[in-house]
Backbone bond lengths (Angstrom), bond angles and torsions (degrees), N, CA, C in turn:
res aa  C-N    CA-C-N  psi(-1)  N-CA   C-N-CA  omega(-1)  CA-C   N-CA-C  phi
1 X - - - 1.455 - - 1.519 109.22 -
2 X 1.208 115.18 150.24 1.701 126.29 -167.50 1.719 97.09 -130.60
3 X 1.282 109.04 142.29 1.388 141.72 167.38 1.178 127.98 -109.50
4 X 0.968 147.51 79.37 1.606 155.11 -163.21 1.179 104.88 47.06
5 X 1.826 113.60 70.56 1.332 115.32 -175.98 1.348 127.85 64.11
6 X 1.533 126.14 -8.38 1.032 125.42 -171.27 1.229 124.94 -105.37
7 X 1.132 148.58 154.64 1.566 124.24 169.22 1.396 112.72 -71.04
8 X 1.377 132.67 -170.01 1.537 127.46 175.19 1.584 108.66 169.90
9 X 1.283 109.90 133.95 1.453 138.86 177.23 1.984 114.54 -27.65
10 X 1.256 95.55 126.39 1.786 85.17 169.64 1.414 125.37 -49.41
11 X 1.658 111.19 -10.24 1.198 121.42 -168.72 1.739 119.60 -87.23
12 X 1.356 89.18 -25.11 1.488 127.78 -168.07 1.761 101.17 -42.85
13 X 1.441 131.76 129.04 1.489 139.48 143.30 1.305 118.85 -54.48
14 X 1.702 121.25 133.77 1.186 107.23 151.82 1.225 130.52 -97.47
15 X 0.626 128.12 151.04 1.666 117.13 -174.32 1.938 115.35 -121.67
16 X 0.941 139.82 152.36 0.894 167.76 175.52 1.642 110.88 -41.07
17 X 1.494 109.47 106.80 1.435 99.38 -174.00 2.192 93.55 102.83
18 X 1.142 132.44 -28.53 0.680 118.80 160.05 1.819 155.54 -45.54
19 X 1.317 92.14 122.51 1.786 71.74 -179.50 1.289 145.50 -101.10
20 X 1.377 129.99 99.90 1.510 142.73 -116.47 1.796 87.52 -106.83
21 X 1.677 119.17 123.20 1.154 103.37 171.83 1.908 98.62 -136.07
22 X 1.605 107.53 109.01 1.798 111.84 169.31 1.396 108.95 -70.29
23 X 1.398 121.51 130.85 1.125 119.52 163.41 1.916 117.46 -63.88
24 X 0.864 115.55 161.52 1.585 124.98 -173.23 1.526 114.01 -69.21
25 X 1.250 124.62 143.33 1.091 137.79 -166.96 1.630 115.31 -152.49
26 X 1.735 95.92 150.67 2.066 99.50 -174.24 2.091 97.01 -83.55
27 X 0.981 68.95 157.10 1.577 93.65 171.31 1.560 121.17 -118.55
28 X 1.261 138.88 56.03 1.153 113.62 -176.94 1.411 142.85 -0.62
29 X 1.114 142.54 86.94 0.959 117.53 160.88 1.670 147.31 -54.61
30 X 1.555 127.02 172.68 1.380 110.22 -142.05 1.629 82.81 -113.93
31 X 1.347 139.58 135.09 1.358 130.69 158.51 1.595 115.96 -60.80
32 X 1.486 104.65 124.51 1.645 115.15 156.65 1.577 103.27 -6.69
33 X 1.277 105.87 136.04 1.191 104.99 139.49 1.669 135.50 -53.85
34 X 1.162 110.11 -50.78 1.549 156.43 -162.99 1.658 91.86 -80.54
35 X 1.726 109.87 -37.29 1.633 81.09 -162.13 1.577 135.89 -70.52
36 X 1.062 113.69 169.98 1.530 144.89 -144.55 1.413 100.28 -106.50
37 X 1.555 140.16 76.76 2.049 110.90 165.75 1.263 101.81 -56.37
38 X 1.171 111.21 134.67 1.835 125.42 159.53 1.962 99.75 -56.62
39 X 1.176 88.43 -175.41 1.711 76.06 162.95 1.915 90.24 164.48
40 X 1.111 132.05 142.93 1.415 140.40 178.50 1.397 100.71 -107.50
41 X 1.507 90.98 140.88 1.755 121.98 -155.62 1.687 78.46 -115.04
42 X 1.877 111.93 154.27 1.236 115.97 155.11 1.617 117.78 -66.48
43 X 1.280 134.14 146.87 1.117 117.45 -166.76 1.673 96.37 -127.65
44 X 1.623 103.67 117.44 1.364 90.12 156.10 1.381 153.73 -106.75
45 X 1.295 90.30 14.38 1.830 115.07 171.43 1.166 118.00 -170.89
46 X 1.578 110.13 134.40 1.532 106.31 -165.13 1.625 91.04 -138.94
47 X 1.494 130.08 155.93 1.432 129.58 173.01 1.826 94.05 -162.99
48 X 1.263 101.01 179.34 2.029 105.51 171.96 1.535 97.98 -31.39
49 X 1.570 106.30 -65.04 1.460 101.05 -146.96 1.401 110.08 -103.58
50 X 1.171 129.81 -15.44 1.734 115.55 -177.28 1.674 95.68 -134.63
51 X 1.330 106.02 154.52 1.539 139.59 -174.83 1.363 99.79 -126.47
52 X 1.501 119.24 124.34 1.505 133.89 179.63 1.496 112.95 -118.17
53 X 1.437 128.79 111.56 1.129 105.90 -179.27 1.389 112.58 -120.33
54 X 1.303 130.38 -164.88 1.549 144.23 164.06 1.521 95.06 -106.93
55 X 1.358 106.86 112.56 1.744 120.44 161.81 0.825 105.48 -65.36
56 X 1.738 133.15 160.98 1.186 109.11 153.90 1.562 99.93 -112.40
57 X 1.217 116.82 -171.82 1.660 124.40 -179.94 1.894 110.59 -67.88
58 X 1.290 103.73 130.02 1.526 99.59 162.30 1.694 111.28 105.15
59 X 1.557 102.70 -0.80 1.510 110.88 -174.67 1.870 101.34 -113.09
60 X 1.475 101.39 139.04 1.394 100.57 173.96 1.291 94.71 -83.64
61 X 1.753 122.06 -179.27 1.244 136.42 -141.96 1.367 82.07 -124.01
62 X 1.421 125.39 -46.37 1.409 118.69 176.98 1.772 109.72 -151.94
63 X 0.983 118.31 160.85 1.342 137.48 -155.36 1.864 98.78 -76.26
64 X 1.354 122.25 144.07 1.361 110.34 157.47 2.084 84.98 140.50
65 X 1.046 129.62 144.07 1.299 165.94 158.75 1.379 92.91 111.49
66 X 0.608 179.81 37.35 1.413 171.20 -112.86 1.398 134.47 54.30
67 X 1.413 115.65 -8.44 1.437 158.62 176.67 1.917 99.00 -68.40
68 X 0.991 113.48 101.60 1.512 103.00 151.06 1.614 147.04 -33.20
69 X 1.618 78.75 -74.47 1.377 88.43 178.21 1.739 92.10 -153.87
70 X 1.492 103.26 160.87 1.852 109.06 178.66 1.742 96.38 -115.83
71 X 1.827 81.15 -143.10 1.891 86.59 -168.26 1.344 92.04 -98.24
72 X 0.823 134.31 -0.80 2.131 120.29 177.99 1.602 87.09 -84.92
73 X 1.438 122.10 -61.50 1.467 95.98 -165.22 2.070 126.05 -70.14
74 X 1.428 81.61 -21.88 1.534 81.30 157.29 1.733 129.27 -40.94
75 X 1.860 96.81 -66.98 1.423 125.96 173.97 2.067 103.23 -46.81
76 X 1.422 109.61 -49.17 1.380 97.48 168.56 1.718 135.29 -68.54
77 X 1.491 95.01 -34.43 1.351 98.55 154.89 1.610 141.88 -66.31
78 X 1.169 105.38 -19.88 1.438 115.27 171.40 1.506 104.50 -108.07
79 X 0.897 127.32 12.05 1.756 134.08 173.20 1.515 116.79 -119.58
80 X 1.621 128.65 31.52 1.224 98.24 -144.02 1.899 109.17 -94.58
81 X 1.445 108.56 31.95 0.746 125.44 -173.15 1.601 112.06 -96.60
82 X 1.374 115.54 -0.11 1.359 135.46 178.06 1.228 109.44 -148.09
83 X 1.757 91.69 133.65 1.751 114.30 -165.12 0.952 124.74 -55.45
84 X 1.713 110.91 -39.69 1.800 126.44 -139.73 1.493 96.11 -139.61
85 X 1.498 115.04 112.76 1.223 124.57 173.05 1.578 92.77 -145.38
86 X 1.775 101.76 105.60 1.733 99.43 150.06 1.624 122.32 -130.01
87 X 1.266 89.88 173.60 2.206 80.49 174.02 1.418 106.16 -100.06
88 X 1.338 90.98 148.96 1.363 113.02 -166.58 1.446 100.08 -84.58
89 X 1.475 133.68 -31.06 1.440 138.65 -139.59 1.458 88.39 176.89
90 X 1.789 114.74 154.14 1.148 137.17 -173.03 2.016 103.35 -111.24
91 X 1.345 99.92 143.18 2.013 117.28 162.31 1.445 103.70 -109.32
92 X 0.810 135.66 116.12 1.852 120.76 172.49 1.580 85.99 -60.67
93 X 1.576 103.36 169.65 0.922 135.89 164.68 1.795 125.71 -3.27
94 X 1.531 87.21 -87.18 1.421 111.53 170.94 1.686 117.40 -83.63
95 X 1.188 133.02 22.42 1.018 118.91 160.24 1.703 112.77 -118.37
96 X 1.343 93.36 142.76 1.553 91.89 -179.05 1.544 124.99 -112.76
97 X 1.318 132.88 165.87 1.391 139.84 -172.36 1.447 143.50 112.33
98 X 0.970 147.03 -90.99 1.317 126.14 -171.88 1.743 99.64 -110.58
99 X 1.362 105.56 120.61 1.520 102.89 169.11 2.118 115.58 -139.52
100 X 1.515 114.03 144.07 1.082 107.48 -155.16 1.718 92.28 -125.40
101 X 1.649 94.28 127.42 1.456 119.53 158.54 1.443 107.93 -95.81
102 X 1.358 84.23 139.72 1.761 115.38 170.22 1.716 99.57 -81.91
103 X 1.605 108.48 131.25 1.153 99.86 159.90 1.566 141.03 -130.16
104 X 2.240 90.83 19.18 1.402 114.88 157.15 1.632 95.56 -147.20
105 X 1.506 101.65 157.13 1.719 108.27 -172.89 0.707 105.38 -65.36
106 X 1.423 143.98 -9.59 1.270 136.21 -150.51 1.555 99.61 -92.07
107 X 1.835 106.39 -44.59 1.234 116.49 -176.82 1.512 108.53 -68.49
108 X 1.608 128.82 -18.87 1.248 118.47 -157.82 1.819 96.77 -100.92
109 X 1.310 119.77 -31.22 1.839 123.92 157.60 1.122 128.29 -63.48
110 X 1.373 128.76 -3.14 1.639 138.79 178.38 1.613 88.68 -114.82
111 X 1.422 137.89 -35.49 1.772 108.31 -166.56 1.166 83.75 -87.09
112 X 1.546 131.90 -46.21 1.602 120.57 -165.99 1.410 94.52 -41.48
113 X 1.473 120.78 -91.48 1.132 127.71 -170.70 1.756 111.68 -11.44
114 X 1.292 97.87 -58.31 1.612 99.61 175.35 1.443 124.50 -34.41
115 X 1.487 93.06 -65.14 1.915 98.58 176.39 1.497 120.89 -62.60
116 X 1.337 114.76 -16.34 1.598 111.51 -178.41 1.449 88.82 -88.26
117 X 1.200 133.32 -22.44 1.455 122.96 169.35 1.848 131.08 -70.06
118 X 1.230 105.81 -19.64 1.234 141.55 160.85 1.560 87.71 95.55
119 X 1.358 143.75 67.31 1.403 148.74 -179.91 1.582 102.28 -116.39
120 X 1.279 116.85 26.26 1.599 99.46 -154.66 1.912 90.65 -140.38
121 X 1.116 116.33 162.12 2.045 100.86 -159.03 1.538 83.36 -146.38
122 X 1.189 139.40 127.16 1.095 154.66 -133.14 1.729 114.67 178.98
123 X 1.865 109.18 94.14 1.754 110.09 -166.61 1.539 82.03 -115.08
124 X 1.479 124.98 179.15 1.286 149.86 -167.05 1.368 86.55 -172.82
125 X 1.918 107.12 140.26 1.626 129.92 160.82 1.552 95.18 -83.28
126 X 1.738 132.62 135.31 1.744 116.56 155.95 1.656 89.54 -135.02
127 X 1.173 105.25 134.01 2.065 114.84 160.89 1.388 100.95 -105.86
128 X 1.467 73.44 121.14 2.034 118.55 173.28 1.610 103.97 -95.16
129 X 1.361 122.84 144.22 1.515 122.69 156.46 1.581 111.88 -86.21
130 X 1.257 101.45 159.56 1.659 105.62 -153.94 1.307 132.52 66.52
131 X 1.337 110.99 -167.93 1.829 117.88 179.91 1.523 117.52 -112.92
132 X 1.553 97.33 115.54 1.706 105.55 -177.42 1.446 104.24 -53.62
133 X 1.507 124.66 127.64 1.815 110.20 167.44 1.438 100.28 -61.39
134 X 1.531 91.02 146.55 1.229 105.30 165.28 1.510 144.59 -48.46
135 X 1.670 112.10 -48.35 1.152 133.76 163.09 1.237 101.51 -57.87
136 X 1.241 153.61 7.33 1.676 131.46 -157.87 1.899 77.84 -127.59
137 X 1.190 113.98 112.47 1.469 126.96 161.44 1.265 114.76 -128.73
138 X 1.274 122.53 -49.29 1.514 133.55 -167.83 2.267 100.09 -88.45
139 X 0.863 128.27 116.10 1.509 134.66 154.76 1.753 122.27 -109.14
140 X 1.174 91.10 106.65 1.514 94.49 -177.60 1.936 117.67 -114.52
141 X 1.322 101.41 75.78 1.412 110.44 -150.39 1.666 93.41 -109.48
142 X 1.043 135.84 100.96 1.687 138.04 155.11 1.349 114.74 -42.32
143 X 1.145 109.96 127.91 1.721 130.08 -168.83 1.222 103.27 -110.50
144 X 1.316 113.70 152.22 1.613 128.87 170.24 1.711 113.88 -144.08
145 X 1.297 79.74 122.92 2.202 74.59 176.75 1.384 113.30 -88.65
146 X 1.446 127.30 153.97 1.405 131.59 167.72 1.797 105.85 -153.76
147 X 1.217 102.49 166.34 1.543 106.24 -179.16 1.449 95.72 -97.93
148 X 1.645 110.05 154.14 1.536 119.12 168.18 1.999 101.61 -82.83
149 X 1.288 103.72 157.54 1.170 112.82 157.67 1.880 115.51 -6.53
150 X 1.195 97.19 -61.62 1.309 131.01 -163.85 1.786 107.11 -65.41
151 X 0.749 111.78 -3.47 1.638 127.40 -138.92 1.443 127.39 13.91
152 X 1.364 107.30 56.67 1.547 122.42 157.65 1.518 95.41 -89.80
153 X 2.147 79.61 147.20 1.672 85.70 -172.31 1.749 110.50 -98.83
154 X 0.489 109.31 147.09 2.097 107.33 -171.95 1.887 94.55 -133.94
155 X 1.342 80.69 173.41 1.600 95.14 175.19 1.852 107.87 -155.64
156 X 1.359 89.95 134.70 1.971 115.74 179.11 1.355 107.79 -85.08
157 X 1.476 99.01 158.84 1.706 110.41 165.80 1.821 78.62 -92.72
158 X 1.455 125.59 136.46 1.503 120.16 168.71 2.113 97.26 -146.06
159 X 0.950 81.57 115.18 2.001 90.88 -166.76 1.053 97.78 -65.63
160 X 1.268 135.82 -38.30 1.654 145.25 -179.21 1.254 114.86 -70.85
161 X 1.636 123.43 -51.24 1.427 113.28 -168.54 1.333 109.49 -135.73
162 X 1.345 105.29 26.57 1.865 115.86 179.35 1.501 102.98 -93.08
163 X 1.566 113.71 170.79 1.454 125.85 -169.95 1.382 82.09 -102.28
164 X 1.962 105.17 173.47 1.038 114.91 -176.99 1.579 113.39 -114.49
165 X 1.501 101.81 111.37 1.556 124.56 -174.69 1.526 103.73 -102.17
166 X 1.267 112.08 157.07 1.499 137.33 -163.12 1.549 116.82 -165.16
167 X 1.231 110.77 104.84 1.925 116.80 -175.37 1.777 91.95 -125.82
168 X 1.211 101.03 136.12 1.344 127.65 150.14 1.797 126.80 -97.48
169 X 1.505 77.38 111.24 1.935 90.14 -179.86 1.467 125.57 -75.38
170 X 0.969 133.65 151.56 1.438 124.80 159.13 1.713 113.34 -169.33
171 X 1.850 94.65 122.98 1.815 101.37 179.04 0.850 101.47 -37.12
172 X 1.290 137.03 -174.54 1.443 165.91 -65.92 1.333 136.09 115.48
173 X 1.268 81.50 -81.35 1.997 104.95 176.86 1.228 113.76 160.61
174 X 1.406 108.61 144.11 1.214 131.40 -156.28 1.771 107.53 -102.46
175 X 0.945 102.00 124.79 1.751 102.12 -175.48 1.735 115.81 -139.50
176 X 1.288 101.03 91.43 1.564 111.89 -138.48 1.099 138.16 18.54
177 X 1.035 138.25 -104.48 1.961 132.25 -173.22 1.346 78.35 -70.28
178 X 1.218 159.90 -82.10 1.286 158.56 -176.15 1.370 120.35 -19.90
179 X 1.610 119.11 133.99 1.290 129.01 165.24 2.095 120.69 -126.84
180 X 1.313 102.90 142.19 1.310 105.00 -159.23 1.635 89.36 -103.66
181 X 1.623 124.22 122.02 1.215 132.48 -166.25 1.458 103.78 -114.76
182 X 1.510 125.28 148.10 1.120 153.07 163.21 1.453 123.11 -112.78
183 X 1.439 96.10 110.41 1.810 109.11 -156.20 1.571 111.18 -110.09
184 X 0.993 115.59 104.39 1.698 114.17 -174.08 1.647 101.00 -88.65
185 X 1.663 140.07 127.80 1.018 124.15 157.97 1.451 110.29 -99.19
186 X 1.528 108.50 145.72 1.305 110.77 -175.72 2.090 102.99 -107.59
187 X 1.079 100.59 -14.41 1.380 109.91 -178.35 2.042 102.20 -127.27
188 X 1.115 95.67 146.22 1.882 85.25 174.93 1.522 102.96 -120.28
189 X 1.183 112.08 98.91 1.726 114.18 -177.66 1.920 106.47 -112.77
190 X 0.788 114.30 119.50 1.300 118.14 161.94 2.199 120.07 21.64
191 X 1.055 145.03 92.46 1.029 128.28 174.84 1.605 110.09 73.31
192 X 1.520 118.01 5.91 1.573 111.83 -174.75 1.477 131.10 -39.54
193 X 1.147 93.76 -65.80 2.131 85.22 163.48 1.232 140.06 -97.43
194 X 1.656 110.43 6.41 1.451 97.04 121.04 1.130 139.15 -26.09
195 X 1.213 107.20 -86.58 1.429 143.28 174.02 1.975 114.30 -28.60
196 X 1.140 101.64 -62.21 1.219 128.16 -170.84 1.692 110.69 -60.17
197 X 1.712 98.52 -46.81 1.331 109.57 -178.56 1.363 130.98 -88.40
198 X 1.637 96.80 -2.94 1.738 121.87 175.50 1.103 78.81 -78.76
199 X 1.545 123.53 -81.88 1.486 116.19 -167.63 1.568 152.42 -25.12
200 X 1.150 63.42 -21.99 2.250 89.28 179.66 1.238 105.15 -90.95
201 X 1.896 113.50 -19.62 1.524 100.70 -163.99 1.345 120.85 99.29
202 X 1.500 113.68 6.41 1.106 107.91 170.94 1.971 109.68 -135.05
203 X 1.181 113.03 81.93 1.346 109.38 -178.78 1.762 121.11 -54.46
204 X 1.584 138.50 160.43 1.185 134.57 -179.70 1.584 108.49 -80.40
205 X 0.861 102.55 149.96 1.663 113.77 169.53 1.278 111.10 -62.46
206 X 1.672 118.59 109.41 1.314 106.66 167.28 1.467 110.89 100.25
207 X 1.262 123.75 -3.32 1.347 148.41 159.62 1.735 121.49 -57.10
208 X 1.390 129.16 69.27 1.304 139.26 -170.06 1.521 105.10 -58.70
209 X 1.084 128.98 -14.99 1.375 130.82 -173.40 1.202 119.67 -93.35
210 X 1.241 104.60 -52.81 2.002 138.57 -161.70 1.525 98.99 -103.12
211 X 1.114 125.98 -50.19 1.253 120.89 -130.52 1.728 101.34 -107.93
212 X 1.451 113.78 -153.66 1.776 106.74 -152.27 1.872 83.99 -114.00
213 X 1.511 114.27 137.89 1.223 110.03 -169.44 1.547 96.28 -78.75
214 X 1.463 130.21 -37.51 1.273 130.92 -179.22 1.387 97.66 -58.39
215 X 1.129 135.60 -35.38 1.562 109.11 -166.78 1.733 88.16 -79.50
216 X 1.086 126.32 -45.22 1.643 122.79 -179.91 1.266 106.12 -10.99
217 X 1.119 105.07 -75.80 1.423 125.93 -135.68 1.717 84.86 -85.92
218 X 1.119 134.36 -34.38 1.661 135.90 174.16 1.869 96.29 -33.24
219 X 1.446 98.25 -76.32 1.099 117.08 -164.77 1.762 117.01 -65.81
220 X 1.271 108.94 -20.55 1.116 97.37 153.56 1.228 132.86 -82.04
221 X 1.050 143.74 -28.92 1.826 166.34 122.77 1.512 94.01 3.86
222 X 1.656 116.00 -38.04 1.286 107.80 179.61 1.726 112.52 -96.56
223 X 1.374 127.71 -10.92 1.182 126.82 147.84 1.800 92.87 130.99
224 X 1.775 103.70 30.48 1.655 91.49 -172.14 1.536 93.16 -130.72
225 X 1.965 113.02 103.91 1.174 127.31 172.33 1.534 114.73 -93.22
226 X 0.886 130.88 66.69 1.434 143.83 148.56 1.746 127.92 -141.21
227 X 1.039 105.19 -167.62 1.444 101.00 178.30 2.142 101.29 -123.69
228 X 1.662 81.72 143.29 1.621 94.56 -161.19 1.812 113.83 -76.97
229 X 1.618 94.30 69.66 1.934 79.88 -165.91 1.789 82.44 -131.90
230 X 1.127 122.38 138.79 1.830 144.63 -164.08 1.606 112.06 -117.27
231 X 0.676 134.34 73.91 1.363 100.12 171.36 1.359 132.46 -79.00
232 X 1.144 132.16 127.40 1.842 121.58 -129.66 1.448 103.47 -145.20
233 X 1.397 130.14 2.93 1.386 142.35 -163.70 1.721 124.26 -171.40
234 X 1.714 81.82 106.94 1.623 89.48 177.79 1.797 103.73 -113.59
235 X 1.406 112.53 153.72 1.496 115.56 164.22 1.342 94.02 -142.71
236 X 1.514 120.18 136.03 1.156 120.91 162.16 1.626 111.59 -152.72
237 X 1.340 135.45 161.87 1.939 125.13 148.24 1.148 99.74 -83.56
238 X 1.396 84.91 137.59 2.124 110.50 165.94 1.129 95.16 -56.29
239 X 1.460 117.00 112.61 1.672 113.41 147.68 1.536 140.70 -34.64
240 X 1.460 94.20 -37.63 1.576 100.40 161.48 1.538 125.19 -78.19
241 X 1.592 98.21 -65.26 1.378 123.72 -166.84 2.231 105.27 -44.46
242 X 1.656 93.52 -43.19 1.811 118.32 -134.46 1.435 127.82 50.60
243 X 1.678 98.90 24.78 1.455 91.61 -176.30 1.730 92.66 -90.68
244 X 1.729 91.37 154.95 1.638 107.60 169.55 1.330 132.00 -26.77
245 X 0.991 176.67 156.01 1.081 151.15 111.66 1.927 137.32 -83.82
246 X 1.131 157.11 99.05 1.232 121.28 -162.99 1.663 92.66 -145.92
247 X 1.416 85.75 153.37 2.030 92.85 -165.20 1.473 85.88 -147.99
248 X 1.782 108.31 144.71 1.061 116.64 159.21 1.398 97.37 -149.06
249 X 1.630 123.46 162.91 1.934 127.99 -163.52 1.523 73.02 -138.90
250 X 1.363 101.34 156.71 1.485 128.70 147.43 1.808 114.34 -62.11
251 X 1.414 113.60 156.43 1.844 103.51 167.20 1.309 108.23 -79.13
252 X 1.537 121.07 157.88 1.522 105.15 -174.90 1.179 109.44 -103.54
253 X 1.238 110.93 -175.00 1.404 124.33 -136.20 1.389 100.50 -83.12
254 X 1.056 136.50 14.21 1.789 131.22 155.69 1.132 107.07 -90.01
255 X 1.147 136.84 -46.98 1.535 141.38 175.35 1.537 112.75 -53.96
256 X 1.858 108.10 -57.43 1.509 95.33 -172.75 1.662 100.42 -66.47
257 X 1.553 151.73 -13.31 1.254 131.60 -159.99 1.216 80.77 -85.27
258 X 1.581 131.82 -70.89 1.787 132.09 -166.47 1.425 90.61 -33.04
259 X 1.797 145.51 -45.84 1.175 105.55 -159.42 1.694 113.46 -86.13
260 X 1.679 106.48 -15.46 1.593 103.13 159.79 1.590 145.10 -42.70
261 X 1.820 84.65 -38.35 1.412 115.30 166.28 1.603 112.25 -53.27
262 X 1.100 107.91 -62.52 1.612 121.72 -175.94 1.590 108.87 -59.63
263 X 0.725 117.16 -42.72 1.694 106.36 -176.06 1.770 108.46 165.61
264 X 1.497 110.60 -153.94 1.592 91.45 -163.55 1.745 86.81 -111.51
């Protein structure tokens, strides 16, 4: 600090008529409440109208119960150079893999339309403990959502007042007490194979909701904190284009080590 040009002592008076000059200084600034990190997603298909990405595990899809913000507002925040970003289709939370933004309405009212038409092909990787029977491929179990006490939202097999869900199973591979499942949904209802695969008796690995807390905590012991559900396979026609479409990802790389862990 300077005093009529001069330097001067911490001890120093000012007096009146003086001319007091602070040198300049940062101020932190305070982050938004509101704000948004941008953040870049792997992308595995991009054109005018749809954006395909690889989720990864542990991210909501979009912001709201207690959730800030998900991966669309991310994608808008690091995009803000483009208007129209919506999701086409939901990952809960903990599952990771192929998810598709709309990136004109036009494109996001012709695929919807698609999937309520059942035009739309949709597999998920999930590891079950034990051995899926064989005969059990087709599950046609009606779901119903309700909140707990608590108001977490869950969902029932309820024969009376459930919707009508439909998953196609198919082994994989077997990796000791462990089995690696291939999940076709033919309907997309809330938590479906979850749901579906509790039902059979065989909950997912890593499943905090559905699934067996002892196996939880197994698999975490081995260093794998999520729940083991992929979604790894899309087929659909471009609504616009009618060209083909077909995508499949590898599981990533926490999943394939847990299945090293498990056996060969």
């Amino acid at each position: 600090m300077r005093v009529n040009k001069g330097r001067v002592s911490s001890e120093s008076r000012v007096k009146e008529g003086d001319e007091v000059r602070i040198p300049p200084f940062r101020v932190s600034e305070e982050t938004p409440k509101n704000f948004i990190p941008s953040r870049e997603f792997e992308v595995v298909f991009e054109d005018s109208y749809f954006l395909i990405i690889n989720k990864p595990a542990g991210l909501a899809v979009h912001g709201g119960s207690g959730v800030s913000f998900g991966v669309i507002e991310q994608i808008r925040s690091s995009r803000p150079e483009h208007t129209y970003f919506e999701l086409v289709h939901r990952l809960d939370k903990e599952t990771s893999g192929l998810l598709i933004i709309a990136k004109k309405r036009i494109g996001l009212v012709k695929l919807q339309e698609m999937m309520r038409q059942k035009h739309f092909h949709k597999a998920y990787y999930a590891l079950v403990k034990g051995t899926w029977p064989a005969n059990l491929k087709d599950i046609k179990l009606p779901l119903y959502k309700y909140l707990t006490p608590q108001g977490e939202r869950r969902v029932r097999v309820d024969m009376e007042n459930g919707k009508y869900a439909h998953s196609i199973v198919k082994k994989v591979k077997k990796y000791n007490d462990f089995e690696l499942l291939s999940v076709q949904i033919l309907t997309g209802r809330t938590h479906q194979i979850r749901v579906h695969l509790r039902a059979s008796g065989f909950g997912i690995v890593g499943d905090e909701k559905y699934g067996d807390d002892t196996l939880t905590k197994y698999v975490s012991s081995l260093g794998f904190n999520r729940m083991f559900l992929h979604a790894y396979k899309l087929s659909f026609v471009h609504p616009i284009t009618d060209e083909r479409l077909n995508f499949e990802i590898d599981l990533p790389d926490d999943c394939k080590t847990l299945l090293k862990k498990l056996g060969p």
